[in-house]
MMTF fields as JSON, N, C-alpha, C and O atoms, coordinates in Angstrom:
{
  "mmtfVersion": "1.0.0",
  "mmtfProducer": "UNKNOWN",
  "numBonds": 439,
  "numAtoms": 440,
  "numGroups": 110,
  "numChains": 1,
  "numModels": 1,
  "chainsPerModel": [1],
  "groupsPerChain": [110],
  "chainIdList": ["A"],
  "bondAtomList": [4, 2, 8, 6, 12, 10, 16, 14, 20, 18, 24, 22, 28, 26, 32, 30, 36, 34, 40, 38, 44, 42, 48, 46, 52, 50, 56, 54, 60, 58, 64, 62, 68, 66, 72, 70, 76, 74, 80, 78, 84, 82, 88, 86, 92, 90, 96, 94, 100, 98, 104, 102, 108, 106, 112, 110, 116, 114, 120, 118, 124, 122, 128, 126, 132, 130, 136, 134, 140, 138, 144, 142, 148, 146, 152, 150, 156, 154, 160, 158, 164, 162, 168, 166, 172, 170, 176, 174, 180, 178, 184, 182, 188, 186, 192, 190, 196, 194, 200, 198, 204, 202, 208, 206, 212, 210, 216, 214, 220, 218, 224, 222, 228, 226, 232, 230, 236, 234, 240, 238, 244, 242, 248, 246, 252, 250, 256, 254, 260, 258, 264, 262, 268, 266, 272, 270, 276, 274, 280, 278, 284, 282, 288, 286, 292, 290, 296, 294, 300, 298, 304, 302, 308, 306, 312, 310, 316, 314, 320, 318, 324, 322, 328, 326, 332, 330, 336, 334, 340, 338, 344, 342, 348, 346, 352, 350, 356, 354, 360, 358, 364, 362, 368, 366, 372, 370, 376, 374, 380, 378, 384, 382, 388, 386, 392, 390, 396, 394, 400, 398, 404, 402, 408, 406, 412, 410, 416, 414, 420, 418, 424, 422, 428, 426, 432, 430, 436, 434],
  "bondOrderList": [1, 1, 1, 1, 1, 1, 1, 1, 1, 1, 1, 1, 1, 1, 1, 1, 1, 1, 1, 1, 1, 1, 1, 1, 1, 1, 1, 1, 1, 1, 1, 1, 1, 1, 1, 1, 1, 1, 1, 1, 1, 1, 1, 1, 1, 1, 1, 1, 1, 1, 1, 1, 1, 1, 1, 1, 1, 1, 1, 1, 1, 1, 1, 1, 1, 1, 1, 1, 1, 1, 1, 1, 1, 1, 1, 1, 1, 1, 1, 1, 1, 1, 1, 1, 1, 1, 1, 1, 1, 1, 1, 1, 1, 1, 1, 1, 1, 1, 1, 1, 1, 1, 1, 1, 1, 1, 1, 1, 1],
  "groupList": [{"groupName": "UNK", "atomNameList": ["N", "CA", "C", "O"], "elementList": ["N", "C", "C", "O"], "formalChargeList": [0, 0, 0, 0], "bondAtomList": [1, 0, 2, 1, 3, 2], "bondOrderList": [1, 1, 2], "singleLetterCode": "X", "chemCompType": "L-PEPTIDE LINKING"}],
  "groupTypeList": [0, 0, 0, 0, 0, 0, 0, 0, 0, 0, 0, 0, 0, 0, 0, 0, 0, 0, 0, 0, 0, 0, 0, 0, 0, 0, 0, 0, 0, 0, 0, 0, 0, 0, 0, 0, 0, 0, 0, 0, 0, 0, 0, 0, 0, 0, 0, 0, 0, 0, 0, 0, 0, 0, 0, 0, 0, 0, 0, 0, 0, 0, 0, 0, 0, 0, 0, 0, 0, 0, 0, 0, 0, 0, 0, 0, 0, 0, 0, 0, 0, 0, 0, 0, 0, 0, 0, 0, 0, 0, 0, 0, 0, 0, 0, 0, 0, 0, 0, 0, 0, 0, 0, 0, 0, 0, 0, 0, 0, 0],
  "groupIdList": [1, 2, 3, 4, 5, 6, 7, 8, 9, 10, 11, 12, 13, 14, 15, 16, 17, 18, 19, 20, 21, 22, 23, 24, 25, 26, 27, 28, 29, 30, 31, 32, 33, 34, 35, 36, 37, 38, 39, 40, 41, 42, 43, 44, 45, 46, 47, 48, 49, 50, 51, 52, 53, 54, 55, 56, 57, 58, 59, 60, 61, 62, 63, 64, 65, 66, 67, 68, 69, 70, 71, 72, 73, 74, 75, 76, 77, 78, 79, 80, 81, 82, 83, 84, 85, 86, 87, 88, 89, 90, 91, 92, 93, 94, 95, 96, 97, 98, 99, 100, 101, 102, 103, 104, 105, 106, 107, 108, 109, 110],
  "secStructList": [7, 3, 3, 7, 7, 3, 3, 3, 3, 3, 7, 1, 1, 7, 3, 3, 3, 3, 3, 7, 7, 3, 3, 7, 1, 1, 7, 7, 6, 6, 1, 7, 7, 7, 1, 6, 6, 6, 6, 2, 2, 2, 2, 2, 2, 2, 2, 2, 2, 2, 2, 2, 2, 2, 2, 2, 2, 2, 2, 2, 2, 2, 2, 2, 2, 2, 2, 2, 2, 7, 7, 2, 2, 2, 2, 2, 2, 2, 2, 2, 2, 2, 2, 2, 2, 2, 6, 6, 6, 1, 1, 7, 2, 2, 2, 2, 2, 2, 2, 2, 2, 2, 2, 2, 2, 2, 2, 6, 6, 7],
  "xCoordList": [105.482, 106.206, 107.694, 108.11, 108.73, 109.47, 110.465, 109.881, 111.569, 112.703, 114.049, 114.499, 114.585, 115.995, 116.856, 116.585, 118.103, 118.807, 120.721, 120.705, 121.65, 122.556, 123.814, 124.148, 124.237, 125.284, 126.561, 126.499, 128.096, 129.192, 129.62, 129.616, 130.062, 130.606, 132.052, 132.235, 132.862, 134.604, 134.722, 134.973, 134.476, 134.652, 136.066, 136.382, 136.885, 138.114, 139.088, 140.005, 138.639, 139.514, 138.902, 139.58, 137.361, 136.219, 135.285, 134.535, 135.298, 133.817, 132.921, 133.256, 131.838, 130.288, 129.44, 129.585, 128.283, 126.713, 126.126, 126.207, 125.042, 124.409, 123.006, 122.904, 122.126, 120.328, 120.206, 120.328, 120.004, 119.373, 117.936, 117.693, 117.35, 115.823, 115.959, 116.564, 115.068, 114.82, 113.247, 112.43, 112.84, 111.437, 110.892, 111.472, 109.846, 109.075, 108.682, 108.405, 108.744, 108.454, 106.758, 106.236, 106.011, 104.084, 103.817, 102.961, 104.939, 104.942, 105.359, 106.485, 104.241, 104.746, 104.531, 104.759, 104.052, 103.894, 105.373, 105.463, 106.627, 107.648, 108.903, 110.019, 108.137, 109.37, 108.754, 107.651, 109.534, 109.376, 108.442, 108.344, 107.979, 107.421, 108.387, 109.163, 108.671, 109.719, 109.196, 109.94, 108.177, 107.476, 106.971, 107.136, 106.489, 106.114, 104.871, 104.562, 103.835, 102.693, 102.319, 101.317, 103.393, 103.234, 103.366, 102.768, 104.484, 105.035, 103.469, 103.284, 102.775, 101.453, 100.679, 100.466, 100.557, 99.347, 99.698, 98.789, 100.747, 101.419, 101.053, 100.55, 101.436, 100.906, 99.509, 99.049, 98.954, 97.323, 96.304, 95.345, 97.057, 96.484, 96.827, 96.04, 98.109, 98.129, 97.243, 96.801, 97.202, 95.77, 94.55, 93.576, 94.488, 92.565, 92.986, 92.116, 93.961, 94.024, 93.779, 93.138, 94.233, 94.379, 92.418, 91.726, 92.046, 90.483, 90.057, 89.938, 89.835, 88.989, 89.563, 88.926, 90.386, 91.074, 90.103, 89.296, 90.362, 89.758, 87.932, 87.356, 87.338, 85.774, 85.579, 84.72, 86.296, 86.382, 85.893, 84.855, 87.008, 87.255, 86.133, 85.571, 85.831, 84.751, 83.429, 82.619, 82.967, 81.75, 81.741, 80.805, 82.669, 83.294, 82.682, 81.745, 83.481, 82.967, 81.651, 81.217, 80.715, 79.62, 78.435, 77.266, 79.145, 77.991, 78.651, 78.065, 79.756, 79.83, 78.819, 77.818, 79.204, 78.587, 76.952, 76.369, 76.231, 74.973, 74.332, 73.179, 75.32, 74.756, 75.293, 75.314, 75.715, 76.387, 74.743, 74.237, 74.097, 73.584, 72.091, 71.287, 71.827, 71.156, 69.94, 68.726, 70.694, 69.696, 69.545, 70.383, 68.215, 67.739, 68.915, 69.023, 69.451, 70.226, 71.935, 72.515, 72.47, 73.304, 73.633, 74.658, 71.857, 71.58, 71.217, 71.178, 70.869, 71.037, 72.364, 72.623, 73.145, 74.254, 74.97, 75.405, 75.261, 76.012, 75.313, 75.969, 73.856, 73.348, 73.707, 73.939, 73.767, 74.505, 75.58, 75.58, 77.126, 78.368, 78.057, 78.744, 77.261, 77.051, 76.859, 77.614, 75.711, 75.512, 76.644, 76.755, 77.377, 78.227, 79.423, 80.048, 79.656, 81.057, 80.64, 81.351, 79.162, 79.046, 78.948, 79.38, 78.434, 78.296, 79.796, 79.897, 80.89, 81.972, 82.968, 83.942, 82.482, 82.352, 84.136, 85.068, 83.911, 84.544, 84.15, 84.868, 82.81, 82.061, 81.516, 81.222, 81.357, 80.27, 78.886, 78.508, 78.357, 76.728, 75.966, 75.18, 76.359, 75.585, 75.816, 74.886, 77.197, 78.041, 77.114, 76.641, 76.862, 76.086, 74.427, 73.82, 74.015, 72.717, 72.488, 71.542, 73.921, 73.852, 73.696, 73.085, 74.662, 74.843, 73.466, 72.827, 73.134, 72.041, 70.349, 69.368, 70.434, 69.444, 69.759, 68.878, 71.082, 71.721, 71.167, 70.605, 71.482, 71.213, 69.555, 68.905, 69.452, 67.358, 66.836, 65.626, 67.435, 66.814, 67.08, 66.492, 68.118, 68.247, 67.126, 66.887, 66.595, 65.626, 64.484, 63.615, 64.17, 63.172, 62.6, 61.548, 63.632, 64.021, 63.561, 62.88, 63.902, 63.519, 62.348, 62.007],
  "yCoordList": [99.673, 100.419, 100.247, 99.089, 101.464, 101.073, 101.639, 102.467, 101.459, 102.013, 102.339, 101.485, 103.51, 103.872, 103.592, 103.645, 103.253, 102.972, 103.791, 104.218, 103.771, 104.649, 103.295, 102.794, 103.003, 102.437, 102.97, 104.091, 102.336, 103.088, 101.977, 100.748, 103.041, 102.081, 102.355, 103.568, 101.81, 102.313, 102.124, 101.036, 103.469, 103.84, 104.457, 105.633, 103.052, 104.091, 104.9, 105.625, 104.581, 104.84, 106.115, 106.783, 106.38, 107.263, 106.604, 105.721, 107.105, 106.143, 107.119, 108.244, 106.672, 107.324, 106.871, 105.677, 107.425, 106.826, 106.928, 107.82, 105.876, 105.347, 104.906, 103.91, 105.375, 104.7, 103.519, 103.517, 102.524, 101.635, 101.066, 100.863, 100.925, 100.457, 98.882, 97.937, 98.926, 97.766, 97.421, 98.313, 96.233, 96.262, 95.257, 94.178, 95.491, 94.3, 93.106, 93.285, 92.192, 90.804, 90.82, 90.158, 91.607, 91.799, 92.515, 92.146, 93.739, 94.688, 93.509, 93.024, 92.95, 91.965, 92.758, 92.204, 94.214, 94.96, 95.694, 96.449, 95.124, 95.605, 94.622, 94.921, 93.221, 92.246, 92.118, 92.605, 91.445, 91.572, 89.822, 89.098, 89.648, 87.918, 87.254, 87.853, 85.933, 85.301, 83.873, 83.582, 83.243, 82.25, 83.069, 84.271, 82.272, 82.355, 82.804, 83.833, 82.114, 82.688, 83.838, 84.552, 83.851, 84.98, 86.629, 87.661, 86.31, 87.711, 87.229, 88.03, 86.49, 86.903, 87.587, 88.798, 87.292, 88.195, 89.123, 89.742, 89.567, 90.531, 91.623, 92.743, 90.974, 91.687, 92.064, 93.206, 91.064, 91.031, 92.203, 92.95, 91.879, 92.745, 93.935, 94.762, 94.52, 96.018, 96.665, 97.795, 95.638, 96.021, 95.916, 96.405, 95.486, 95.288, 96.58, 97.413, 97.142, 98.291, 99.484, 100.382, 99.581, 100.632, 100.733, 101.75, 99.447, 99.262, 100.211, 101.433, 99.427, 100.135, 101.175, 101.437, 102.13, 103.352, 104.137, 104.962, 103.645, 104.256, 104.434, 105.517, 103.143, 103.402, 104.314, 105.192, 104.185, 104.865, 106.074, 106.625, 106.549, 107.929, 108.707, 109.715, 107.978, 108.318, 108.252, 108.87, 107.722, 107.459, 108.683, 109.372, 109.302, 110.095, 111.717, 112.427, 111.908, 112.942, 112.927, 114.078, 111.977, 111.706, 111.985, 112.292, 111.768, 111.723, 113.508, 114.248, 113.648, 115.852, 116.321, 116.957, 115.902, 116.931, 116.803, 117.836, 115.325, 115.32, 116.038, 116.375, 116.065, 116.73, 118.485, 119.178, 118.872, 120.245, 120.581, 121.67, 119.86, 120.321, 119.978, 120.566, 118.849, 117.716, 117.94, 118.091, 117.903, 117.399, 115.964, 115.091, 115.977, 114.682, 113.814, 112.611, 114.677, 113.525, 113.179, 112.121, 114.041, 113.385, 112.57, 111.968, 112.784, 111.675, 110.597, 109.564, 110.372, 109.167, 108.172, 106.97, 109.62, 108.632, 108.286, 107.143, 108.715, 108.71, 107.564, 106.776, 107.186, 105.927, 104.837, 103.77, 105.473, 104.052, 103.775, 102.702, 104.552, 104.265, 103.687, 102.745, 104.134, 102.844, 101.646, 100.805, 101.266, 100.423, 99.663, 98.458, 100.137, 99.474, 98.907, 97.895, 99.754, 99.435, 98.605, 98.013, 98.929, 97.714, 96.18, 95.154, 96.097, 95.011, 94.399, 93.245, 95.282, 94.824, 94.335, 93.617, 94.79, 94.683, 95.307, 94.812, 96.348, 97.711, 98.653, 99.451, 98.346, 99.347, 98.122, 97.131, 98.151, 97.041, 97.538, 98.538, 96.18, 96.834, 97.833, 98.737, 97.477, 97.889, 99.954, 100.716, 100.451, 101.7, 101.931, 103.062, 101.196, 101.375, 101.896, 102.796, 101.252, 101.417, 102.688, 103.397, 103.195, 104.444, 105.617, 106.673, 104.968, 106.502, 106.823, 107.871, 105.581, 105.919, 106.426, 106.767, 106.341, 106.679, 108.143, 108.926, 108.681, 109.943, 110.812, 111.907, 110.059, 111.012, 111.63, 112.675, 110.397, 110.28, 111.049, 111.275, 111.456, 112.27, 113.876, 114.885, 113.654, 115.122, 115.719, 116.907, 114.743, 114.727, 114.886, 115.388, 114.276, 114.793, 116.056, 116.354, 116.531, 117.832, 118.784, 119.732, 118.638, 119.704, 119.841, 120.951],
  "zCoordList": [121.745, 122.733, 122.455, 122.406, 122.227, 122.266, 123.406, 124.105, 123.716, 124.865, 123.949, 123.184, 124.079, 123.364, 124.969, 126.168, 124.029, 125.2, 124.209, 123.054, 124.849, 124.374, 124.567, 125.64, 123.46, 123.495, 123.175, 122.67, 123.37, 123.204, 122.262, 122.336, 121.168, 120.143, 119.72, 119.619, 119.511, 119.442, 117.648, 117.129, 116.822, 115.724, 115.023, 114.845, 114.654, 114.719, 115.529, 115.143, 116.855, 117.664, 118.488, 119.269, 118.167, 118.228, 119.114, 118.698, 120.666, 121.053, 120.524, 120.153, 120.506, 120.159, 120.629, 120.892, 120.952, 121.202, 120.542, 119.697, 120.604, 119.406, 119.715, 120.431, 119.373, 119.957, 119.393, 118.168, 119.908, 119.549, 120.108, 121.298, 119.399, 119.295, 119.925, 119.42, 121.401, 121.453, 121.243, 121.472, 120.841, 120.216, 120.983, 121.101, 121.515, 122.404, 121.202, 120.015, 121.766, 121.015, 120.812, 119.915, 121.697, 121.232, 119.564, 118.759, 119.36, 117.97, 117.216, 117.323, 116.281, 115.179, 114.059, 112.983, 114.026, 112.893, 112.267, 111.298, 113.3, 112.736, 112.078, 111.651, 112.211, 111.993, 110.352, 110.105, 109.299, 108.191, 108.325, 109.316, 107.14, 107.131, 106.735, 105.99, 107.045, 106.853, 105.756, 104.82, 105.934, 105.383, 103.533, 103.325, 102.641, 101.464, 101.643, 101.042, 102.542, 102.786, 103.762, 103.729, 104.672, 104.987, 104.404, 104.711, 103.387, 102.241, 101.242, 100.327, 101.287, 100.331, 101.683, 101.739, 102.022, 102.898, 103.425, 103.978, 103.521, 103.713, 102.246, 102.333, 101.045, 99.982, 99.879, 99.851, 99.832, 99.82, 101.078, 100.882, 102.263, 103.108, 102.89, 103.351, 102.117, 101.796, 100.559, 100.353, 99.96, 98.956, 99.486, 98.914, 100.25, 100.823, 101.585, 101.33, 102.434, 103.293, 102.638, 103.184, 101.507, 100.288, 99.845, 99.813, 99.595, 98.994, 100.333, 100.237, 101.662, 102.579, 102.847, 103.867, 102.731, 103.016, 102.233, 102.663, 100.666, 99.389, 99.84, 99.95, 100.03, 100.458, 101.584, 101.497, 102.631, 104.095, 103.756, 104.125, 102.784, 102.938, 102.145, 102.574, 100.679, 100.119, 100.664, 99.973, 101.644, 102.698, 103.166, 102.76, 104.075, 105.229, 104.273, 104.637, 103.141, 102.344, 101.915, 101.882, 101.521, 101.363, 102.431, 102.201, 103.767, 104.624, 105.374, 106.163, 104.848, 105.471, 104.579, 104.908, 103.219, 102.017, 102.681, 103.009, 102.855, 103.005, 104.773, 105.04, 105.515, 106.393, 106.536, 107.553, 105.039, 105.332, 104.294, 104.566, 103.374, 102.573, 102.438, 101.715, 103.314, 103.707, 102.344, 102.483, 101.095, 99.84, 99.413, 99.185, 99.371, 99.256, 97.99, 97.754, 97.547, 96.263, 97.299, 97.058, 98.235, 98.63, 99.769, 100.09, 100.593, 101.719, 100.886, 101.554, 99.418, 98.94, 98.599, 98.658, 98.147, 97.479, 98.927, 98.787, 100.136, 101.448, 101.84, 102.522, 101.525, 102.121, 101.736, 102.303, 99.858, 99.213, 99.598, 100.202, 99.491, 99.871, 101.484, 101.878, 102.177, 103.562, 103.332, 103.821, 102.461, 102.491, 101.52, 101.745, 100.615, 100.057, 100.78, 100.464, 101.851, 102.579, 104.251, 105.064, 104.216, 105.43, 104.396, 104.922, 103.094, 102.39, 101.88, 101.463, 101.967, 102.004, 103.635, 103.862, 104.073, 105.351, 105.931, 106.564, 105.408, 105.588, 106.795, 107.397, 106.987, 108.384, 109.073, 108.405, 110.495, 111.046, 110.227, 109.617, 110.606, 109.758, 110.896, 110.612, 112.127, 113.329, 113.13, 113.394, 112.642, 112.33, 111.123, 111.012, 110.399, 108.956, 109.386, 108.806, 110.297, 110.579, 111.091, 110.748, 112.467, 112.777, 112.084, 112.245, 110.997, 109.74, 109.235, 109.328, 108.634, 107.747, 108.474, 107.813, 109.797, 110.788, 110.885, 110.533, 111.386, 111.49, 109.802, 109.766, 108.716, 107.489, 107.51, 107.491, 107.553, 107.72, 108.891, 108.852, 109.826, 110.09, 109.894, 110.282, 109.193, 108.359, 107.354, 107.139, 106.876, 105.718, 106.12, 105.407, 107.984, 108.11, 108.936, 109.502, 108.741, 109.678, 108.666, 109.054, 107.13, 106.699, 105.864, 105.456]
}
């Protein structure tokens, strides 16, 4: 959450207003890391964000294509990418179970 507030600043002999951002002390997603271990996990967690972004999204296309087309070869591969990204633990497994119940009964629909 943040609040703008308007300050007067004397620029040269120029007042002006000026927004400044005040930032609640709860948003820790905006202060930089200050510790050694914190700038690693800071690194590290933007690569694991990037990995599950990357699986997310490939799941997501996997399970349109299989319910736009519901052929038995891409309710397979949409089951696999589930089960790959609840085994990374990218999806709850409980979200994993939904999907792959949701595909299956596409398959037996037709």
């Amino acid at each position: 959450m943040m609040m703008l507030a308007a300050e007067k600043t004397d620029v040269c002999g120029e007042t002006k207003n000026r927004l400044i951002d005040f930032i609640l002390i709860s948003d820790y997603t905006r202060f930089m890391p200050v510790t050694k271990t914190a700038k690693r996990a800071l690194r590290s967690s933007g690569r694991k964000a990037l990995i599950n972004k990357n699986i997310i999204s490939r799941l997501e296309i996997a399970v349109r294509q299989a319910k736009k087309t519901a052929s038995k070869a891409n309710i397979l591969k949409a089951v696999s990418l589930t089960d790959r990204a609840a085994k990374k633990h990218t999806i709850h497994p409980n979200k994993a179970a939904r999907i792959k119940s949701t595909l299956t009964k596409l398959r037996k629909r037709k």
